[in-house]
TITI-125237 format. One record per residue (C-alpha): x, y, z; residue in three letters; residue number from 1. Coordinates in steps of 0.2 Angstrom, whole numbers, plus 2048, in hexadecimal, padded with zeros to 3 digits. Layout:
N
+-----+-----+-----+-------+------+
!   u !   v !   w ! vexfi ! fiza !
+-----+-----+-----+-------+------+
!   X !   Y !   Z !   Ala !  NUM !
...
+-----+-----+-----+-------+------+
//
This chain:
292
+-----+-----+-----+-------+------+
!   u !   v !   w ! vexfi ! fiza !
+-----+-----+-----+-------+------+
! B4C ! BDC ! 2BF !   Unk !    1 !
! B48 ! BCD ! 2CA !   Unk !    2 !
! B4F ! BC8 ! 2D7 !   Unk !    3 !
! B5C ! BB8 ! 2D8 !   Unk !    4 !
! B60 ! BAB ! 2E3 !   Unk !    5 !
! B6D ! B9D ! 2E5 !   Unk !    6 !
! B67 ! B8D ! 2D8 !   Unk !    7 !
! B6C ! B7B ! 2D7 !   Unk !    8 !
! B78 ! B7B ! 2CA !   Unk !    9 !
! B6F ! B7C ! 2B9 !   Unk !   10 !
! B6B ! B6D ! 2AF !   Unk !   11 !
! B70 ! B73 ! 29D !   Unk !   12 !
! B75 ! B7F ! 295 !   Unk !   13 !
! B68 ! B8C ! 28C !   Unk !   14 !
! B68 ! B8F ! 279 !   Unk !   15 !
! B6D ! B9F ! 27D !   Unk !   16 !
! B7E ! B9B ! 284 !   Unk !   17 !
! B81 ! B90 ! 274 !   Unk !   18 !
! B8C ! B97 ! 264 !   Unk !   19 !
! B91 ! B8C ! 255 !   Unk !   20 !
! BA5 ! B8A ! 252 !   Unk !   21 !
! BAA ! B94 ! 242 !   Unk !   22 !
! BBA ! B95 ! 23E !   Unk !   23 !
! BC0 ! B9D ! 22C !   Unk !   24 !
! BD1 ! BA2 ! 226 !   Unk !   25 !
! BD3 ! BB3 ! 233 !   Unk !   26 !
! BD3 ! BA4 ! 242 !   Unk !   27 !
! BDE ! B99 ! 23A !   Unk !   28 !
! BEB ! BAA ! 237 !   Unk !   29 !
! BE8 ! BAE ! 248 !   Unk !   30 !
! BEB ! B9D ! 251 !   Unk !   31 !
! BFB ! B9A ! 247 !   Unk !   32 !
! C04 ! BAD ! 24C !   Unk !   33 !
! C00 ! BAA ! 25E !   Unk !   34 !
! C07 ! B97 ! 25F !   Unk !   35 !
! C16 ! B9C ! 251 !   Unk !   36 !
! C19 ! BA9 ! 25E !   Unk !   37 !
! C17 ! B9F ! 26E !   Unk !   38 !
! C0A ! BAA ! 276 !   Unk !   39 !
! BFB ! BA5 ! 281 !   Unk !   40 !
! BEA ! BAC ! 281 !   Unk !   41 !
! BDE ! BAC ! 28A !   Unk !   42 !
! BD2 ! BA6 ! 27E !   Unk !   43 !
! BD8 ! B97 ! 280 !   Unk !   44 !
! BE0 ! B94 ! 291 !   Unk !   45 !
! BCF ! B99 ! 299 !   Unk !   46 !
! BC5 ! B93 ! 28B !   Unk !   47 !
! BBC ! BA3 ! 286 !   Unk !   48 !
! BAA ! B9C ! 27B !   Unk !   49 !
! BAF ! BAE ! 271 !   Unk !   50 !
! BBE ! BAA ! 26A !   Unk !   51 !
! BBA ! BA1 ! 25A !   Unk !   52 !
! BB1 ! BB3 ! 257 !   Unk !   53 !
! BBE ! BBE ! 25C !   Unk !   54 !
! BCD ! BB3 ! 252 !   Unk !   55 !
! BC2 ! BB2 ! 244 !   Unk !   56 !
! BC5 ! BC8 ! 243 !   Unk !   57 !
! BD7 ! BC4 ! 247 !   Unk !   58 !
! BD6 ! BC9 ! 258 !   Unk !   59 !
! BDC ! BC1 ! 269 !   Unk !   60 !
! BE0 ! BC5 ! 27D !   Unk !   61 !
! BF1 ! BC0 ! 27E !   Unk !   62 !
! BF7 ! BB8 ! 28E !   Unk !   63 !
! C08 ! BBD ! 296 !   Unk !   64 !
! C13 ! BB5 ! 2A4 !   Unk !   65 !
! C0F ! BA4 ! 2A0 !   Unk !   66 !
! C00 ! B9A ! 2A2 !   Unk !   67 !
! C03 ! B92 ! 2B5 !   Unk !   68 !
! BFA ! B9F ! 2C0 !   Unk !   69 !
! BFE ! BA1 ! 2D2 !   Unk !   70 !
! BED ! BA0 ! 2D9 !   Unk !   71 !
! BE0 ! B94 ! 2D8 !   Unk !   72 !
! BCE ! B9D ! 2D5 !   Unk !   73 !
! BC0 ! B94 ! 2D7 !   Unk !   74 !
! BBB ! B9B ! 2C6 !   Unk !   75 !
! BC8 ! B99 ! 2BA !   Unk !   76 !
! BCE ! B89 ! 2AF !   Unk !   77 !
! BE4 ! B92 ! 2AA !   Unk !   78 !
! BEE ! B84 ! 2B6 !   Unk !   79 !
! BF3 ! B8A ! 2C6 !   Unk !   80 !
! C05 ! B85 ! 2CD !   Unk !   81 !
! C17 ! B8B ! 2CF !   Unk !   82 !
! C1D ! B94 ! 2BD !   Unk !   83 !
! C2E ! B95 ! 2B7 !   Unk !   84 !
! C34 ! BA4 ! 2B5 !   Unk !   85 !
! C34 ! BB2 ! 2AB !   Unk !   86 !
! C33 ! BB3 ! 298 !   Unk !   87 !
! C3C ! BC4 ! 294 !   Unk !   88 !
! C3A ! BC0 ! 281 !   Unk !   89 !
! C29 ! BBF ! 283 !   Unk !   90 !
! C25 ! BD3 ! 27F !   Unk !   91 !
! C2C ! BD4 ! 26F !   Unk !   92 !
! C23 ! BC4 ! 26A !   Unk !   93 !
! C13 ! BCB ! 26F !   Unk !   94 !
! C18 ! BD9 ! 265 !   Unk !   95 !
! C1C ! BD0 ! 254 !   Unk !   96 !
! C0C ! BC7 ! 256 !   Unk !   97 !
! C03 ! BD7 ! 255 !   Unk !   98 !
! C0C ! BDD ! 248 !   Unk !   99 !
! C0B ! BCE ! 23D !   Unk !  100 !
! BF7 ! BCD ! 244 !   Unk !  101 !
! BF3 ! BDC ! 23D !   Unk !  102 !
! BEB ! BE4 ! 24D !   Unk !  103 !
! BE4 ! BF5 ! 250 !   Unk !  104 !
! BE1 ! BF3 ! 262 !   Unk !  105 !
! BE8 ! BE2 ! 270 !   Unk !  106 !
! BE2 ! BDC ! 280 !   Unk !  107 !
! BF1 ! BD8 ! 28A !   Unk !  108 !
! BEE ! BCB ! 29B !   Unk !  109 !
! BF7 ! BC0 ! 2A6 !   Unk !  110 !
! BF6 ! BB2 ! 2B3 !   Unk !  111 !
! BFB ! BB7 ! 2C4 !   Unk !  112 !
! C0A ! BB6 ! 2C9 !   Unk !  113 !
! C0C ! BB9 ! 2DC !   Unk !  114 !
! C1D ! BB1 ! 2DC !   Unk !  115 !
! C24 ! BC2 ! 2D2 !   Unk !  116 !
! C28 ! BD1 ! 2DD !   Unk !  117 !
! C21 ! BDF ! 2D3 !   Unk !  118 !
! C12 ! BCF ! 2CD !   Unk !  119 !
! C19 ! BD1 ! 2BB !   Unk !  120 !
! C16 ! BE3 ! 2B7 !   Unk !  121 !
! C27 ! BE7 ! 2B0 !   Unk !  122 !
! C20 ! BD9 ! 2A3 !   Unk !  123 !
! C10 ! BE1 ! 29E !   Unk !  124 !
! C1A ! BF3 ! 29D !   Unk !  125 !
! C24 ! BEC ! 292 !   Unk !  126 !
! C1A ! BE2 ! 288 !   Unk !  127 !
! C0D ! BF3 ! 284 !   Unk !  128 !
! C1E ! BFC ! 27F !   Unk !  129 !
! C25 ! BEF ! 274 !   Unk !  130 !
! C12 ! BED ! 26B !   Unk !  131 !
! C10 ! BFF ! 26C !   Unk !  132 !
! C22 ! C02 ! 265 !   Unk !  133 !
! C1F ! BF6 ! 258 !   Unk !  134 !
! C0F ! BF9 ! 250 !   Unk !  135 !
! C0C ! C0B ! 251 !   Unk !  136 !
! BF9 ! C11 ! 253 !   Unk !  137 !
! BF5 ! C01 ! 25B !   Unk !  138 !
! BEC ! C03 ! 26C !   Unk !  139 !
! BEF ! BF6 ! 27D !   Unk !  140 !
! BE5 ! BF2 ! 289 !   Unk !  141 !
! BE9 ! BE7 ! 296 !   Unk !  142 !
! BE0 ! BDC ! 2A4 !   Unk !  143 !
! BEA ! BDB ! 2B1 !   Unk !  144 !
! BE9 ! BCF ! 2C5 !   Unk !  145 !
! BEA ! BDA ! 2D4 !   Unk !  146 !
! BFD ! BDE ! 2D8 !   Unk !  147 !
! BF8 ! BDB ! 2E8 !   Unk !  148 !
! BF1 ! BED ! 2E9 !   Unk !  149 !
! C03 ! BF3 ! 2E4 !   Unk !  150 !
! C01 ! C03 ! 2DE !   Unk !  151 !
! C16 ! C06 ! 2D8 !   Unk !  152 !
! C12 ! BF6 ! 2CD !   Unk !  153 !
! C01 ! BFD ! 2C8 !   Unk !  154 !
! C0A ! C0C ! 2C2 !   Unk !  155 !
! C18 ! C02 ! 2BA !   Unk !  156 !
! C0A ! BFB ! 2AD !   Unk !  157 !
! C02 ! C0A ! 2AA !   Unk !  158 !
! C11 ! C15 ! 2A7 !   Unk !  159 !
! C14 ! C0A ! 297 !   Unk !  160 !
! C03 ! C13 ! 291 !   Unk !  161 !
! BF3 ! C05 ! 28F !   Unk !  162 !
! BE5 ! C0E ! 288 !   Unk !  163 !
! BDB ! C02 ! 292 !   Unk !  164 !
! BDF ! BFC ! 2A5 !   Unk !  165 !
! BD3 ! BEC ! 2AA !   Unk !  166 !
! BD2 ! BE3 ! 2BB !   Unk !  167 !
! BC5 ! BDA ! 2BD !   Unk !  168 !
! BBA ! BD7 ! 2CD !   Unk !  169 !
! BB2 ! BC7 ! 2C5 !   Unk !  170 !
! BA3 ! BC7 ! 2D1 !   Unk !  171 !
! B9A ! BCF ! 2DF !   Unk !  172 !
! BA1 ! BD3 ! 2F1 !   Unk !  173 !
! B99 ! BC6 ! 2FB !   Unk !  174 !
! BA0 ! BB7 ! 2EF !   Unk !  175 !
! BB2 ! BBD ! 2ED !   Unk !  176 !
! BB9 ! BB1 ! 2FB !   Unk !  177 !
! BB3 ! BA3 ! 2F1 !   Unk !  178 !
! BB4 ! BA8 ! 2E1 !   Unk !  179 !
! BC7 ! BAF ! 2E0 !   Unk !  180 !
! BD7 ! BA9 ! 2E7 !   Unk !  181 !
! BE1 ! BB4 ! 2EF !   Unk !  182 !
! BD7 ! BC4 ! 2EA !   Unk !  183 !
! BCB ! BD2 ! 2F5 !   Unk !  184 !
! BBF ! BDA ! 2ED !   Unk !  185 !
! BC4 ! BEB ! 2F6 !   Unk !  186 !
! BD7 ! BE9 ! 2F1 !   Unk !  187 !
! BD1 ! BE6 ! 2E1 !   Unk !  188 !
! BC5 ! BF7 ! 2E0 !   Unk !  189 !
! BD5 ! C00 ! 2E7 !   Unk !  190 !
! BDE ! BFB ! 2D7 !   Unk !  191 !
! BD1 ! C01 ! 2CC !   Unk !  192 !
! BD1 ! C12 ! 2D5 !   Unk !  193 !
! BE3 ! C13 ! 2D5 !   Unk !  194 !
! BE2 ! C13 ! 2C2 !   Unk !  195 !
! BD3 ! C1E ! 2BF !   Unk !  196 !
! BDE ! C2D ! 2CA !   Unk !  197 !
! BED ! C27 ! 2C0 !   Unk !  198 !
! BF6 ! C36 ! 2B4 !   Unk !  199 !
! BE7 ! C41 ! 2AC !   Unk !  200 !
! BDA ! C33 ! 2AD !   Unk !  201 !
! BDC ! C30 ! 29A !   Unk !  202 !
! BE0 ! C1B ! 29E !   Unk !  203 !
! BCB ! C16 ! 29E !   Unk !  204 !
! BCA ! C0A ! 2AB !   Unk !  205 !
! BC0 ! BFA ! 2AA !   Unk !  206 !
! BB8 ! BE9 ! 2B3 !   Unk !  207 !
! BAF ! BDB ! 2B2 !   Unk !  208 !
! BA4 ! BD0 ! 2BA !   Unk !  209 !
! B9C ! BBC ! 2B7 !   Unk !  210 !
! B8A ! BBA ! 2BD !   Unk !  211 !
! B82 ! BA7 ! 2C2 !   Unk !  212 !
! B8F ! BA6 ! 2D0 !   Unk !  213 !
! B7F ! BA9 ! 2DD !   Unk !  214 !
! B7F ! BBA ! 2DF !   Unk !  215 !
! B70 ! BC2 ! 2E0 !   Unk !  216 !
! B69 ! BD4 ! 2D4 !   Unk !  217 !
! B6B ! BE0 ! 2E4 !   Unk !  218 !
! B7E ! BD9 ! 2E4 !   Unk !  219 !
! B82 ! BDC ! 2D3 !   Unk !  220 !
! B7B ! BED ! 2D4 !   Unk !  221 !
! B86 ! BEF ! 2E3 !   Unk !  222 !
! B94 ! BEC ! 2D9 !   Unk !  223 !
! B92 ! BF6 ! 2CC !   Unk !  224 !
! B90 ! C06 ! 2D7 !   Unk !  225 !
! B9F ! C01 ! 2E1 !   Unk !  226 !
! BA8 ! BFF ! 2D1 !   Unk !  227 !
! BA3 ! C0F ! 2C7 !   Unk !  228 !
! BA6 ! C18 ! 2DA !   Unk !  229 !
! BB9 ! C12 ! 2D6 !   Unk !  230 !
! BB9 ! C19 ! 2C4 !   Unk !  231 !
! BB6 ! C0A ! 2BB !   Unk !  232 !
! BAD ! C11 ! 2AB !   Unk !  233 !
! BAE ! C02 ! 29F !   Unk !  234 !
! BA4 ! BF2 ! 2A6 !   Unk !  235 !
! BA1 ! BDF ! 29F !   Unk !  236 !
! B95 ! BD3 ! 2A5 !   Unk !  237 !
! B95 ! BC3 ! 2A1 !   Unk !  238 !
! B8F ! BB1 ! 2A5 !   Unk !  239 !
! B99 ! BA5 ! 2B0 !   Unk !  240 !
! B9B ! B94 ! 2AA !   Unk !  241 !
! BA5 ! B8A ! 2B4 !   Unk !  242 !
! BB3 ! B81 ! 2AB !   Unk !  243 !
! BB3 ! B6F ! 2B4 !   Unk !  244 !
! BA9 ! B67 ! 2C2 !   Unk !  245 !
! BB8 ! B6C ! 2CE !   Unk !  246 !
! BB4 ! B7D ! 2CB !   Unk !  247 !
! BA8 ! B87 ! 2D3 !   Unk !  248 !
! B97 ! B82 ! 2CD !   Unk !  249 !
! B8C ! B90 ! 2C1 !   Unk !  250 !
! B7B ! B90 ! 2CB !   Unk !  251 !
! B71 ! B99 ! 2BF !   Unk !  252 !
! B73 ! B9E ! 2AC !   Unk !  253 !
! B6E ! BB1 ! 2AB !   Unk !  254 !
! B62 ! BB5 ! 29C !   Unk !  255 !
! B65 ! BC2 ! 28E !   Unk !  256 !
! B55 ! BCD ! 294 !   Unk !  257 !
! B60 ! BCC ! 2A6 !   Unk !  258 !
! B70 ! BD0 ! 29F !   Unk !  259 !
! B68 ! BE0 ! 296 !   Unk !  260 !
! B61 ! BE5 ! 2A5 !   Unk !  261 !
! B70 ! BE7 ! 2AD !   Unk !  262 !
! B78 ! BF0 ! 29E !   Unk !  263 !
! B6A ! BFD ! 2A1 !   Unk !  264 !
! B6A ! C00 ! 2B2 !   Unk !  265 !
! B7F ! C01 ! 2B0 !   Unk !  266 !
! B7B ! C0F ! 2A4 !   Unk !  267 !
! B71 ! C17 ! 2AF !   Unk !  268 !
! B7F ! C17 ! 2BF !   Unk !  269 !
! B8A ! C1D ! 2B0 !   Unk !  270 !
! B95 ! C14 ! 2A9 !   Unk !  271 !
! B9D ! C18 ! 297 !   Unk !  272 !
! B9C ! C08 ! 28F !   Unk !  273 !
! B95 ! BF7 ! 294 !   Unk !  274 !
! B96 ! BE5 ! 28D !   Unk !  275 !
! B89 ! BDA ! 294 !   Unk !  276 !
! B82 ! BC9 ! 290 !   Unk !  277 !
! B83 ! BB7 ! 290 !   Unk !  278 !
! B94 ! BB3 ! 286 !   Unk !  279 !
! B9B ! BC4 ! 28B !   Unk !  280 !
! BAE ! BC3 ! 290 !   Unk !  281 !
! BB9 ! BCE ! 29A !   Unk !  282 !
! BC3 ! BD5 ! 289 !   Unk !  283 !
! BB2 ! BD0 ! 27C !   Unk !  284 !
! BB2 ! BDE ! 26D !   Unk !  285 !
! BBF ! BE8 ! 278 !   Unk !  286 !
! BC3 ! BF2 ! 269 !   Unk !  287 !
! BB3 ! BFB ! 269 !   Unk !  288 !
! BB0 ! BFC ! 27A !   Unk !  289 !
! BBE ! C07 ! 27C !   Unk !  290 !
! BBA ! C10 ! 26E !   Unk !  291 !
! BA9 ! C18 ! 275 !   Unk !  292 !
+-----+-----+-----+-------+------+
//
């Protein structure tokens, strides 16, 4: 692996990083639950380039708590400001969604939402019962913000039984000030071990990362030891993009022989199961990841 550098921000984008929009019958089902059912996702909201592939399975990361977030990352397209409220309703719509969705298996995230005392996780506990309760077999996993390194609100959510428990630390330590409103990257590698000593260890636990931000290989590696150190066993890497010219710039586009590299040597520190490349997304093919 070569070593990386800070770039000028990339004329074009690669072939690689291109898809072709393919919708059938499955996409169209799965758009029309959600909307019907007044649930975001975070395909759309953070315009994911995987979700025309995932919908077109009949699969979808549903967002909770709204769609104004609290914090104003540096990386991130969901509206930041002051949200209303809370939508107690919002559960058991989530629920029936996956019911009439026919899912085996549901990626459940918010925005943050600072303004909440316990950061929404009575919300997420209830919404992995009322899924759960609903559509017996089904497995939940959620992504979830920091709770301000709460670990009674932590708890709260993983009482309620995800199969799966997601923070991510979205990129290296060096580049967190920049990167992430509001967020450490040591508060959130304390959440992440919180939930790998949580119970019997039976909850995998799980992050991601974006590359082209202008860290550097030694960094990422960094990362990835420090995570797997805090019990992370499941890992995505992908490739930042960022969403408008007000947002922080991507420096470089990562290639594929890169992003494989990386796989390996995550492999090698080792993690169970690892989702690296170009288009990869923080809940892209959950369902068999979790199911290594």
């Amino acid at each position: 692996m070569s070593e990386t550098t800070e770039a000028v921000r990339p004329a074009r984008i690669p072939e690689w990083m291109r898809r072709p929009i393919q919708t059938d019958k499955a996409y169209s089902e799965t758009h029309r639950v959600l909307k019907k059912n007044g649930l975001h996702t975070v395909c759309e909201d953070a315009k994911c380039p995987n979700r025309h592939e995932c919908w077109n399975h009949g699969t979808a990361t549903v967002m909770i708590l709204g769609n104004i977030c609290t914090r104003d990352c540096r990386f991130c397209s969901i509206a930041t400001g002051k949200p209303e409220g809370l939508d107690l309703e919002e559960p058991q719509r989530v629920a029936e969604a996956a019911e009439k969705m026919g899912l085996k298996h549901l990626v459940v995230t918010s925005v943050t939402r600072d303004d909440l005392p316990d950061g929404g996780a009575d919300i997420f506990a209830r919404t992995i019962t009322a899924v759960k309760a609903r559509v017996p077999g089904i497995t939940v996993e959620v992504l979830t913000p920091d709770f301000w390194g709460r670990k009674e609100s932590l708890y709260k959510v993983l009482d309620a039984g995800p199969i799966v428990f997601n923070h991510n630390l979205e990129t290296v330590k060096r580049l967190q000030r920049s990167i992430r409103s509001g967020a450490t990257y040591e508060r959130s590698l304390q959440i992440l071990k919180y939930a790998a000593e949580y119970g019997d260890g039976s909850i995998k636990v799980k992050t991601g990362i974006m590359l082209g931000l202008g860290e550097t290989n030694e960094e990422v590696m960094d990362c990835l030891r420090d995570a797997f150190a805090h019990g992370v066993r499941l890992l995505t890497i992908g490739q930042y993009m960022a969403p408008t010219r007000e947002h922080a710039h991507t420096k470089r586009f990562v290639t594929p022989k890169e992003f494989a590299d990386f796989e390996a040597a995550a492999y090698e520190i080792g993690f169970e199961a690892v989702a690296s490349g170009p288009l990869v997304r923080s809940s892209y093919r959950a369902d068999k990841m979790v199911r290594v």
